[in-house]
N, CA, C and O of each residue as an XYZ file, in Angstrom:
648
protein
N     157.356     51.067    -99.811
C     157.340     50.022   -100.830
C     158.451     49.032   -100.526
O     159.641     49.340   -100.480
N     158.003     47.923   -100.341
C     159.117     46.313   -100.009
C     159.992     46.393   -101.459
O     159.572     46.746   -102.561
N     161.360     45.942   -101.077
C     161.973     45.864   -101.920
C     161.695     44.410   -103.157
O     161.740     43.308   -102.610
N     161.445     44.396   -104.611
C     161.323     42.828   -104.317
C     162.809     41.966   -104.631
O     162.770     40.825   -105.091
N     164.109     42.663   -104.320
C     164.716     42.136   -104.317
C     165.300     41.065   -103.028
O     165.501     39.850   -103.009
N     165.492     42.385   -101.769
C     165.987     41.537   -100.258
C     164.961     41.692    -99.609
O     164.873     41.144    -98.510
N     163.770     42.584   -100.182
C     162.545     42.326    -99.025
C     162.251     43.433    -98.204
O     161.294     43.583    -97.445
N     163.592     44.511    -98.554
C     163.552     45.323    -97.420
C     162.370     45.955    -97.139
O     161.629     45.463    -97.991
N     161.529     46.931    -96.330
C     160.578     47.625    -95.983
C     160.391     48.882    -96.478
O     159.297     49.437    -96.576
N     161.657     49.425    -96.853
C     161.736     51.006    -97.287
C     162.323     51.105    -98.622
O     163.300     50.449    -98.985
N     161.592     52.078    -99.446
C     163.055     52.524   -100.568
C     162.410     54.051   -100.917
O     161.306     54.574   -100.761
N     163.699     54.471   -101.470
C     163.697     55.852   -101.752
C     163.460     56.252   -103.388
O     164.343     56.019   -104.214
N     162.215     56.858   -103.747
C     161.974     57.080   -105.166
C     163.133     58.105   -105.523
O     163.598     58.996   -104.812
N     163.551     57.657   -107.104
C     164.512     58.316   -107.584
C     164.050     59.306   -108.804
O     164.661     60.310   -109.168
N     162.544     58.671   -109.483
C     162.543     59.751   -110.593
C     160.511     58.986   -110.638
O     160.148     57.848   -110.338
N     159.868     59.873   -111.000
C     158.501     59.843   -111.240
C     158.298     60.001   -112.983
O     159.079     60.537   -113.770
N     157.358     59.533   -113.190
C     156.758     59.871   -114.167
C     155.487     59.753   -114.526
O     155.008     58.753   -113.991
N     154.584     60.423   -115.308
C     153.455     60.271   -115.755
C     153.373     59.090   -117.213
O     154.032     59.223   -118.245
N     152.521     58.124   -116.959
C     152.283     57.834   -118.340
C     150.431     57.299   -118.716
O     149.456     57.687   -118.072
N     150.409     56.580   -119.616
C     148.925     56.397   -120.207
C     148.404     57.309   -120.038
O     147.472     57.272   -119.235
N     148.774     58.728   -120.780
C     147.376     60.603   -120.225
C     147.327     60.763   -119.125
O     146.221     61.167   -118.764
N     148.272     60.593   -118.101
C     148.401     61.063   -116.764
C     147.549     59.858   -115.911
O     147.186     60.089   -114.758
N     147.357     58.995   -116.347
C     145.852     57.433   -114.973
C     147.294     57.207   -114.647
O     147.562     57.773   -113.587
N     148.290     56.608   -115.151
C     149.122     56.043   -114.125
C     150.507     56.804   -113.745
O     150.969     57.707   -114.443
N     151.060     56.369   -112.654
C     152.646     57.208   -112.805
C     153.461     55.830   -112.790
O     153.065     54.704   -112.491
N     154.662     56.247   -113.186
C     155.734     55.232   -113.155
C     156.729     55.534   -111.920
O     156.684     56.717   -111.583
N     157.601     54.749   -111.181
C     158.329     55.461   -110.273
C     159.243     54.807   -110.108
O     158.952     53.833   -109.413
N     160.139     54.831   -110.367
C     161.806     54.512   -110.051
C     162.674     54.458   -108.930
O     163.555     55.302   -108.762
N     162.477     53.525   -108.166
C     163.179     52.969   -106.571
C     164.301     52.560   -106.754
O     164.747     52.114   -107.812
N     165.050     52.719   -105.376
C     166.146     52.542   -105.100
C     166.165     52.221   -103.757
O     165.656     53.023   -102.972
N     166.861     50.773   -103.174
C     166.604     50.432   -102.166
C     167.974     50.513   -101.230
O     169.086     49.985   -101.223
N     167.434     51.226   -100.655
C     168.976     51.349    -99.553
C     169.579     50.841    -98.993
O     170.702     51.205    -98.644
N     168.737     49.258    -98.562
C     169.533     48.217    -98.069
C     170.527     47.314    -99.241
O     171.684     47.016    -98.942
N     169.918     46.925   -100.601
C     170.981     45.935   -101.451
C     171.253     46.863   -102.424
O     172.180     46.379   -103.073
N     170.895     48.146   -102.977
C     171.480     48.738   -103.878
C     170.396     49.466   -104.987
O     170.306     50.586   -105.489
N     169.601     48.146   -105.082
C     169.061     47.860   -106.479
C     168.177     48.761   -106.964
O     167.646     49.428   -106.076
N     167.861     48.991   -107.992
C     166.774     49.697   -108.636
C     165.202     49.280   -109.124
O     165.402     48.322   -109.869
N     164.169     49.450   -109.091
C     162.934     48.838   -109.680
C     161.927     50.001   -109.943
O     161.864     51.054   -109.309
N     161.328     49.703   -110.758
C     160.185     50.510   -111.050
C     159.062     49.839   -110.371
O     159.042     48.664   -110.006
N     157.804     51.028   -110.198
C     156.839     50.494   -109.896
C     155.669     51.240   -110.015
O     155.589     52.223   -109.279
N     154.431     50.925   -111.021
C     153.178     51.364   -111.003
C     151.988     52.043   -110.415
O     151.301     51.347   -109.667
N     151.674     53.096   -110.589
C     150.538     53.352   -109.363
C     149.556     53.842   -110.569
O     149.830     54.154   -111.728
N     148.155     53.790   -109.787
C     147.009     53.691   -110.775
C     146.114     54.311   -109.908
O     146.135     53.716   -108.831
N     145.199     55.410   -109.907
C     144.041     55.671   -109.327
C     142.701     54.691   -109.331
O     141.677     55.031   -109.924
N     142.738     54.277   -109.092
C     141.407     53.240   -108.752
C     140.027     54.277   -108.571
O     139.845     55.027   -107.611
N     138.901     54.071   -110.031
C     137.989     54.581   -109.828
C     137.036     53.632   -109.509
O     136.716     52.703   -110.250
N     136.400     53.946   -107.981
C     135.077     52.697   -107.884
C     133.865     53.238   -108.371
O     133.515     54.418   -108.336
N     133.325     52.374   -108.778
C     131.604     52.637   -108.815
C     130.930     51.933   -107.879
O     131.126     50.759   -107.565
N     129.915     52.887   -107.328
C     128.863     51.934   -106.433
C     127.836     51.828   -107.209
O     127.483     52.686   -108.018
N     127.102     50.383   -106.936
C     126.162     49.735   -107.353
C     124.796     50.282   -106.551
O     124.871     50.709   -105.399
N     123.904     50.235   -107.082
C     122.170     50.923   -106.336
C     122.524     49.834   -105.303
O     122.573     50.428   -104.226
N     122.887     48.078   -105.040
C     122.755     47.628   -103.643
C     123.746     47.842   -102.581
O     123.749     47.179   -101.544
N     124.715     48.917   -102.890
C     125.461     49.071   -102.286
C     127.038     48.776   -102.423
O     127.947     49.447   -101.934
N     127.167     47.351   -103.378
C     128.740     46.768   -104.353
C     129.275     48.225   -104.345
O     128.847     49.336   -104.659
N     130.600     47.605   -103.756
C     131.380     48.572   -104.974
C     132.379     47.904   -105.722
O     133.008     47.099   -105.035
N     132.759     47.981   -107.007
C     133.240     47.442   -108.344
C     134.288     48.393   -108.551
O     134.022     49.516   -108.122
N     135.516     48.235   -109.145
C     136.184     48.895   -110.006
C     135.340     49.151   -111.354
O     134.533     48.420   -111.927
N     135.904     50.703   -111.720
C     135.338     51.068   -112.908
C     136.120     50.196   -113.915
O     137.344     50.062   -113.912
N     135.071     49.498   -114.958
C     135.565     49.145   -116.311
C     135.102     49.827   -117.782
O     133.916     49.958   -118.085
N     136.138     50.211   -118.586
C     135.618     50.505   -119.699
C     134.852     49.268   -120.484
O     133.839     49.360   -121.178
N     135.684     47.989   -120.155
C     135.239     46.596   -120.580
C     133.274     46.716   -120.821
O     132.558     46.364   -121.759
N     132.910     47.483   -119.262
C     131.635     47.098   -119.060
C     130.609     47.853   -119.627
O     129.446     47.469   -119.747
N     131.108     49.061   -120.014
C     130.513     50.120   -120.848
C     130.621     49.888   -122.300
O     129.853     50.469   -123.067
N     131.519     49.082   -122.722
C     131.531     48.573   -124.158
C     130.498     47.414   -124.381
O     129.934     47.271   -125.465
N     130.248     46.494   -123.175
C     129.200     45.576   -123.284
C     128.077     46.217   -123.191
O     127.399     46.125   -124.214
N     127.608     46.851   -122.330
C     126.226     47.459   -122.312
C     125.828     48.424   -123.208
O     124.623     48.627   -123.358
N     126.935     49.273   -124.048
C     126.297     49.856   -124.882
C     126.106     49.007   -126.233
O     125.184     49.229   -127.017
N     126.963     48.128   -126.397
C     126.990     47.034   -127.624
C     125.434     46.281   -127.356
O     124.450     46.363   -128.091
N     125.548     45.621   -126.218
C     124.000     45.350   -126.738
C     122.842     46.595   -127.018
O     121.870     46.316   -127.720
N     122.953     47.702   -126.558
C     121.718     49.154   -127.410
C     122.386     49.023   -128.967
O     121.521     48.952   -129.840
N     123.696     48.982   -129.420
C     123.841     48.878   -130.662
C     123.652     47.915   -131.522
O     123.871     48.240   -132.689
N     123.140     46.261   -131.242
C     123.119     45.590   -131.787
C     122.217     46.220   -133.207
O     121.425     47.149   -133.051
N     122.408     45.707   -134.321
C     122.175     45.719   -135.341
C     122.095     47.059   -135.931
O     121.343     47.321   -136.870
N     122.858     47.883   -135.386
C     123.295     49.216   -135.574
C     124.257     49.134   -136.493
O     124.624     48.023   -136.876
N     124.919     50.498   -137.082
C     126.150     50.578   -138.111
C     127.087     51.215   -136.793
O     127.615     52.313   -136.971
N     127.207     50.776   -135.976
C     128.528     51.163   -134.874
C     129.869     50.078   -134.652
O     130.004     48.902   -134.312
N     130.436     50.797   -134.911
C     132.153     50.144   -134.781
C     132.621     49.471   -133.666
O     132.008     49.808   -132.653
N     133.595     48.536   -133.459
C     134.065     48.891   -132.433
C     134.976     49.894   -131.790
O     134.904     50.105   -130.579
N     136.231     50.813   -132.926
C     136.257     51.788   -132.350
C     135.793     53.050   -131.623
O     136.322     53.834   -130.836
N     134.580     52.935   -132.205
C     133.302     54.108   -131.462
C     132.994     54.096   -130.574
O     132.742     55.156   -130.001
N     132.800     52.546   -129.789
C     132.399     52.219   -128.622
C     133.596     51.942   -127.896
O     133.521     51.370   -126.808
N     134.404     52.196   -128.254
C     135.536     52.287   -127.304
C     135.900     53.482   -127.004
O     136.307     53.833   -125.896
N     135.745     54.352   -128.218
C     136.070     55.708   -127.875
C     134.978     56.795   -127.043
O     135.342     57.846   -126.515
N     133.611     56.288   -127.064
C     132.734     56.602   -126.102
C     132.906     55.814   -124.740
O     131.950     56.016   -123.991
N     133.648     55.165   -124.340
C     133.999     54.326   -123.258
C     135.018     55.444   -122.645
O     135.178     55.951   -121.534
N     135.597     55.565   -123.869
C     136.892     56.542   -123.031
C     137.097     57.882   -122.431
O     137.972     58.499   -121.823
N     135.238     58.143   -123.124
C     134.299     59.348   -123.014
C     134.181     59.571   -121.976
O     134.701     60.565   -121.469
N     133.371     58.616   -121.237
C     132.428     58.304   -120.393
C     133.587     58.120   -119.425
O     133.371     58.649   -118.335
N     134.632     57.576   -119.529
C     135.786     57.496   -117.955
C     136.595     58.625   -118.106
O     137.499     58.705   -117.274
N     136.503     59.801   -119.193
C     137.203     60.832   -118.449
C     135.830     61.446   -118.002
O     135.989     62.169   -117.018
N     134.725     61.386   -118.366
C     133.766     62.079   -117.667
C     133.624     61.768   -116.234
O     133.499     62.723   -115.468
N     133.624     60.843   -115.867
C     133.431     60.313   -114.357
C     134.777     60.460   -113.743
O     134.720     60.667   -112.531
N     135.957     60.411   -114.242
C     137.410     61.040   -113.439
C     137.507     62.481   -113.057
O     138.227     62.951   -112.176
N     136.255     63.445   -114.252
C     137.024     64.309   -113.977
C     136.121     65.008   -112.720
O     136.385     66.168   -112.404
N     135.082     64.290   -112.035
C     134.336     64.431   -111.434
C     135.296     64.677   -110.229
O     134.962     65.599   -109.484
N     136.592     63.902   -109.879
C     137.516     64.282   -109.133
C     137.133     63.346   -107.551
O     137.683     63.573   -106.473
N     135.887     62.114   -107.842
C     135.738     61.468   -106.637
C     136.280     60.286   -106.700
O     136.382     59.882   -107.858
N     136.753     59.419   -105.716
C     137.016     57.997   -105.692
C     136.145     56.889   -105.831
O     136.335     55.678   -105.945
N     135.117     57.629   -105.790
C     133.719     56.684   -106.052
C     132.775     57.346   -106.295
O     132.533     58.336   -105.605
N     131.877     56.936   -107.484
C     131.247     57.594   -107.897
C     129.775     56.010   -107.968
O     129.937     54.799   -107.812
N     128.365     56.902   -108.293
C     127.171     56.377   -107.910
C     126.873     55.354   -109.646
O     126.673     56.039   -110.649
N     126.880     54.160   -109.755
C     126.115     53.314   -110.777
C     125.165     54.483   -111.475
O     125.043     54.352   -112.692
N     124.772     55.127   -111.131
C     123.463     56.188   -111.750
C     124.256     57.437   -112.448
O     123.719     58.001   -113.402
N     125.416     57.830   -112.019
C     126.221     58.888   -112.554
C     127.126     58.465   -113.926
O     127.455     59.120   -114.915
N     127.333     57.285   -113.584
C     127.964     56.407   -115.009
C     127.141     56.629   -116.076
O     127.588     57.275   -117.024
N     125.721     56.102   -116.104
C     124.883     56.078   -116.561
C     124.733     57.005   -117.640
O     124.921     57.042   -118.856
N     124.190     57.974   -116.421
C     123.782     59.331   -117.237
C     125.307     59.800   -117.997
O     124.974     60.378   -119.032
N     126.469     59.786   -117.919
C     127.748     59.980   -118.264
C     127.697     59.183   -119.993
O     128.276     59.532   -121.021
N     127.003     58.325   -119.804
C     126.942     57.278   -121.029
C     125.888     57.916   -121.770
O     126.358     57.878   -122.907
N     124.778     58.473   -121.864
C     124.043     58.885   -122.311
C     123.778     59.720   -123.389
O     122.968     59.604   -124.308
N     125.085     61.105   -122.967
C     125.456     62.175   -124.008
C     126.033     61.350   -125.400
O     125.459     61.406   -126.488
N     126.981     60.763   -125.201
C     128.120     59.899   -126.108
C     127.284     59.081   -126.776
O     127.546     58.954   -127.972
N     126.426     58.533   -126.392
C     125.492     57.666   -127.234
C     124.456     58.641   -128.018
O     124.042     58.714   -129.175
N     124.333     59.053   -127.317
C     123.022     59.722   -128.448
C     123.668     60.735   -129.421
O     122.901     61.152   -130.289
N     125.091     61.272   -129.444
C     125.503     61.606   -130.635
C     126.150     60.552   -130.974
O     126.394     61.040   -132.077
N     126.910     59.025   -131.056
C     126.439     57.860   -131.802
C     126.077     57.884   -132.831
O     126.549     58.092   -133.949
N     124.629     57.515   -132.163
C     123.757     56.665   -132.782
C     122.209     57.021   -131.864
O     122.239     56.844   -130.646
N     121.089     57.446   -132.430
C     120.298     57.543   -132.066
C     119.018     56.991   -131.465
O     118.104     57.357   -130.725
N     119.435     55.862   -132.196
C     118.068     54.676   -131.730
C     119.077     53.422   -130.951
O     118.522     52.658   -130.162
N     119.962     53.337   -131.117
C     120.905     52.888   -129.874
C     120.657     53.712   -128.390
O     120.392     53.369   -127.238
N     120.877     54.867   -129.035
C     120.331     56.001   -127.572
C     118.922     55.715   -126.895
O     118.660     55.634   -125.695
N     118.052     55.581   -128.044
C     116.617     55.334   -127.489
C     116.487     54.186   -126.581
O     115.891     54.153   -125.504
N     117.398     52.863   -127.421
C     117.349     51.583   -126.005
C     117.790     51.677   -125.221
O     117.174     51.360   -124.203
N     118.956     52.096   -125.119
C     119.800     52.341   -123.803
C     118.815     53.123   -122.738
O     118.466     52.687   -121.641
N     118.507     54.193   -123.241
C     117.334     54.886   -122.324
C     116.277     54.367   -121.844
O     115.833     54.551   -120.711
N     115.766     53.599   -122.810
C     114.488     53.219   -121.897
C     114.520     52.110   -121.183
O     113.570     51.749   -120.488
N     115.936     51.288   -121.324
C     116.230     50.490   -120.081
C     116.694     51.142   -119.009
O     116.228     50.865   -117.903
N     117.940     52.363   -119.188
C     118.583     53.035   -117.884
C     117.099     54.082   -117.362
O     117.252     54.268   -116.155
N     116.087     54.627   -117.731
C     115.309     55.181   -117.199
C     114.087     54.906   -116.804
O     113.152     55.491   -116.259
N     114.449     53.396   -117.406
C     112.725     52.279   -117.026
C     111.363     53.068   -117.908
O     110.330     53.412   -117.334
N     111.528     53.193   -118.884
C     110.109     53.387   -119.628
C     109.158     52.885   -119.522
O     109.060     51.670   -119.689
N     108.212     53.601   -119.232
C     107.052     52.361   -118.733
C     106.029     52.368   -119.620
O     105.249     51.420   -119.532
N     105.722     53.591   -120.865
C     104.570     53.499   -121.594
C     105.613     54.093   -123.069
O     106.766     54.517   -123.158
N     104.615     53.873   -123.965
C     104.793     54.726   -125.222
C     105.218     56.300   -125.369
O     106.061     56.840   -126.084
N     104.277     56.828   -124.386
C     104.618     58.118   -123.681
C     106.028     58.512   -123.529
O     106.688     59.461   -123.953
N     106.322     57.345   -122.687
C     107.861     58.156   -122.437
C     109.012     57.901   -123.881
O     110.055     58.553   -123.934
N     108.721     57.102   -124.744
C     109.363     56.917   -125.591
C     109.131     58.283   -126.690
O     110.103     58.809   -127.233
N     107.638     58.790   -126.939
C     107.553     59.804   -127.519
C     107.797     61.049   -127.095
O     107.732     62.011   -127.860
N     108.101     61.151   -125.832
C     108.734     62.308   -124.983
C     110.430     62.090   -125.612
O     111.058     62.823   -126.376
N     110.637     61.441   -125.282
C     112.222     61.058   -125.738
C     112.771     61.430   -127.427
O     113.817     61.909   -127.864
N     111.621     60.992   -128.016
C     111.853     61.232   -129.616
C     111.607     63.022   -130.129
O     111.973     63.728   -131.068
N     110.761     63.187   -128.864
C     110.390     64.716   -129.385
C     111.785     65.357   -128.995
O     112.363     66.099   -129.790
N     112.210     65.112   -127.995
C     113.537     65.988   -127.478
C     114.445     65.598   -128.688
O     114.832     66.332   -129.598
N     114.690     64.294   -128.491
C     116.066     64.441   -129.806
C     115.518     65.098   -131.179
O     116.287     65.558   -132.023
N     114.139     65.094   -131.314
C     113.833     65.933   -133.028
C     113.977     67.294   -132.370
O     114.077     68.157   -133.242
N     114.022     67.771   -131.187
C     114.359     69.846   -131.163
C     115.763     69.675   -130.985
O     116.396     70.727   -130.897
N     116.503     68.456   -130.898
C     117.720     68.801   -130.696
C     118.059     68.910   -132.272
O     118.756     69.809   -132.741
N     117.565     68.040   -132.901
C     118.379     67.973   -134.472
C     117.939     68.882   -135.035
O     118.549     69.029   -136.094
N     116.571     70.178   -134.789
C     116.198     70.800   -135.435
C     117.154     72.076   -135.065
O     117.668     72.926   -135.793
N     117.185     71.907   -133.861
C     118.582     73.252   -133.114
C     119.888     73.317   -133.974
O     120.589     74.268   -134.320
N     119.962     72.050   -134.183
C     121.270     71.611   -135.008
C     120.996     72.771   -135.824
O     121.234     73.959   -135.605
N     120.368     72.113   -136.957
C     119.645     72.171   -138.488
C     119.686     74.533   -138.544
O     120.411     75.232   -139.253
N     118.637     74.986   -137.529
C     119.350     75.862   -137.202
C     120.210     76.700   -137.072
O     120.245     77.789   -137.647
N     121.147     76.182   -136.144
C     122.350     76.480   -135.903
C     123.593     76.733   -137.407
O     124.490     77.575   -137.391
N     123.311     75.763   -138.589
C     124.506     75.498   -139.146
C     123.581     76.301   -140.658
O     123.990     76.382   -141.816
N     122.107     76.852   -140.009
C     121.568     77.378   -141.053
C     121.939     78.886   -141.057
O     122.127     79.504   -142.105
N     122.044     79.503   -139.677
C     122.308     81.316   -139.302
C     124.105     80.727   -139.092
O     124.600     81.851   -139.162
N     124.862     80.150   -138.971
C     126.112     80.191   -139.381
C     126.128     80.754   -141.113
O     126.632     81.853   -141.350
N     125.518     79.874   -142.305
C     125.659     79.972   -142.990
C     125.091     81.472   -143.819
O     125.441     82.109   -144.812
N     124.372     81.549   -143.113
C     123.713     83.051   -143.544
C     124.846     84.182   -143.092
O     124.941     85.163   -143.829
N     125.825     84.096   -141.773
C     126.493     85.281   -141.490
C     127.956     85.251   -142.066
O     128.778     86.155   -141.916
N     128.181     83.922   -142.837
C     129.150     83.814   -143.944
C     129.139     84.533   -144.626
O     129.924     84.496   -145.574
């Protein structure tokens, strides 16, 4: 690391730290040629590749736009969609690659939305999975009604072994 005081080429870290939940570290230099001290930032850079091949830095920015338009005229917040943003990028970090596939985002976005908001879930889907008939939309509705009935279920034999 260049010093940015005299320029030098080298310096010697004096103390590390973790901050923002461990994405960035902080690091504390000391340059051996003028003396001085500086901090300096490091950040894991998660890319996404695009189906033509792009690769992009990951944005939460971009996952808040694309799911905002499935939510339009929905009762969703903007904290919700931020906090499913934040979902969706520890899901793809913790995948543990430097780049990960446009299609893995995706599906990463998928879970978080459909506990949401449900018919937000439904658009999002049948644009990220290309729906092509009615069919696949009623395939889609049947799964989320055995999921809510699993629910329904579930919180019914809880209550019985109370």
């Amino acid at each position: 690391m260049r010093c940015p005081y005299c320029r030098h080429a080298d310096s010697r870290v004096v103390d590390s730290r973790e901050a923002d939940d461990g994405q960035l570290i902080r690091r504390r230099r000391s340059c051996p040629e003028c003396g001085k001290r500086f901090t300096t930032v490091e950040e894991a850079v998660l890319a996404v590749v695009k189906r033509s091949g792009v690769t992009e830095p990951f944005s939460r920015t971009k996952i808040i736009g694309g799911v905002r338009k499935a939510c339009q005229g929905r009762p969703v917040d903007d904290d919700s969609l931020a906090l499913l943003a934040q979902r969706v990028e520890e899901t793809v970090r913790a995948k543990g690659a430097a780049e990960i596939p446009s299609h893995d985002v995706g599906l990463a976005i998928l879970g978080p939305l459909r506990d949401l908001d449900e018919i937000a879930y439904l658009r999002f889907a049948s644009v990220y999975r290309s729906f092509d008939s009615l069919a696949d939309f009623e395939r889609e509705i049947e799964t989320l009604r055995a999921a809510a009935q699993a629910r329904v279920d579930a919180v019914e034999a809880a209550g019985r072994t109370s």
